[in-house]
N, C-alpha and C positions, 0 to 999 in steps of 0.2 A: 230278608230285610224289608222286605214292602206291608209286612205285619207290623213291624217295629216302630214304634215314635220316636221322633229324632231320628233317626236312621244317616248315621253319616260314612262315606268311605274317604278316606286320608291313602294318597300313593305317595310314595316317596318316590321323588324325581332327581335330577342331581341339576347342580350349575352346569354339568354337560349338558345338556338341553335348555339350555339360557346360550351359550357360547361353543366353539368347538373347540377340542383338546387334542390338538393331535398326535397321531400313534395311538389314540382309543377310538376306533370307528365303531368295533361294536358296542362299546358301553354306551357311546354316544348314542349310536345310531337308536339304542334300543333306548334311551331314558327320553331320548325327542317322540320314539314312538308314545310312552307312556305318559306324557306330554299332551299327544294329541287323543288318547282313549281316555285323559280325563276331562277334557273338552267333551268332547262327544257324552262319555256319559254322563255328565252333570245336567245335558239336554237331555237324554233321553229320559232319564231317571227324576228328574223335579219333579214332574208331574205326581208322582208316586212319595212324593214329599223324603227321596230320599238324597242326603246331601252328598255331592264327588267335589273334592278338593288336593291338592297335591303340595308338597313341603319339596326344598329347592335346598337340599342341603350344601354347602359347600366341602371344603375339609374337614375332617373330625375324626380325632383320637380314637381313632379303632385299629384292628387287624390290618385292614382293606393297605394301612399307610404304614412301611415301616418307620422305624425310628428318624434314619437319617432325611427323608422325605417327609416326614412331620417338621422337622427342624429348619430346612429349608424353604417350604411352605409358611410358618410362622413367622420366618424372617424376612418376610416380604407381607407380610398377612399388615392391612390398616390397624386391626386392635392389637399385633404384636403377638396373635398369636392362631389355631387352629381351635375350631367349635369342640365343642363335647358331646359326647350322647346325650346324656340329657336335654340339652339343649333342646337338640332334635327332637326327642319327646314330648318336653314340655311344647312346642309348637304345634306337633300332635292332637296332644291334650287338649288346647285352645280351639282344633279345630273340630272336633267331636264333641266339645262340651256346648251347657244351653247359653255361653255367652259368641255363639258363633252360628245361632241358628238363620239368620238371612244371608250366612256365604256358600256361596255353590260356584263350581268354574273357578276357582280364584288361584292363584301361585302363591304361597308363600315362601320367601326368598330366606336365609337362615344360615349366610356364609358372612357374617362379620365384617361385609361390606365387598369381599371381594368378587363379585361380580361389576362394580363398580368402577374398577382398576384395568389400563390399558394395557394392555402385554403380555 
């Protein structure tokens, strides 16, 4: 990567390291760790003009959720409803592409507002 122009690294983080979710301590424990290693390398690594940034997805139409916990989640969700992959991507995308070249250390959030919401 330190050959590379534009050189960017995107982690995916989750709203458990925005908030706690409890009964998930490791997923938590581990997405606040990945949390703080993109901190860290986005210092280390500028220097070397290479970009660390992390996407904060919320719920999303995968495996990860079955059916009846997608349903539930949506039914309390602000837009009415649970993100889609894509989504997630497309924010990806944004952050790797050349219209994102002065972000480095940044969080982008990508849950539909629910990080937002009390409870």
């Amino acid at each position: 990567l330190r050959d590379a122009e534009g050189a960017a690294i995107v982690n995916t983080c989750s709203t458990g390291a925005i908030r706690p979710f409890p009964n998930h301590s490791a997923y938590g424990s581990s997405k606040w760790a990945l949390r703080g290693l993109t901190q860290v390398a986005a210092v280390e690594l500028a220097p070397a003009g290479i970009r660390v940034n992390a996407v904060f997805p919320g719920p999303v139409e995968t495996l990860m959720l079955d059916d009846t916990t997608q349903t539930r989640l949506a039914a309390h969700a602000l837009m009415g409803r649970i993100g889609k992959p894509m989504e997630i991507a497309d924010a990806v995308a944004f952050l790797v592409s050349e219209h994102a070249t002065f972000i480095t250390g940044s969080e982008l959030i990508v849950d539909g507002g629910q990080s937002l919401q009390i409870g």
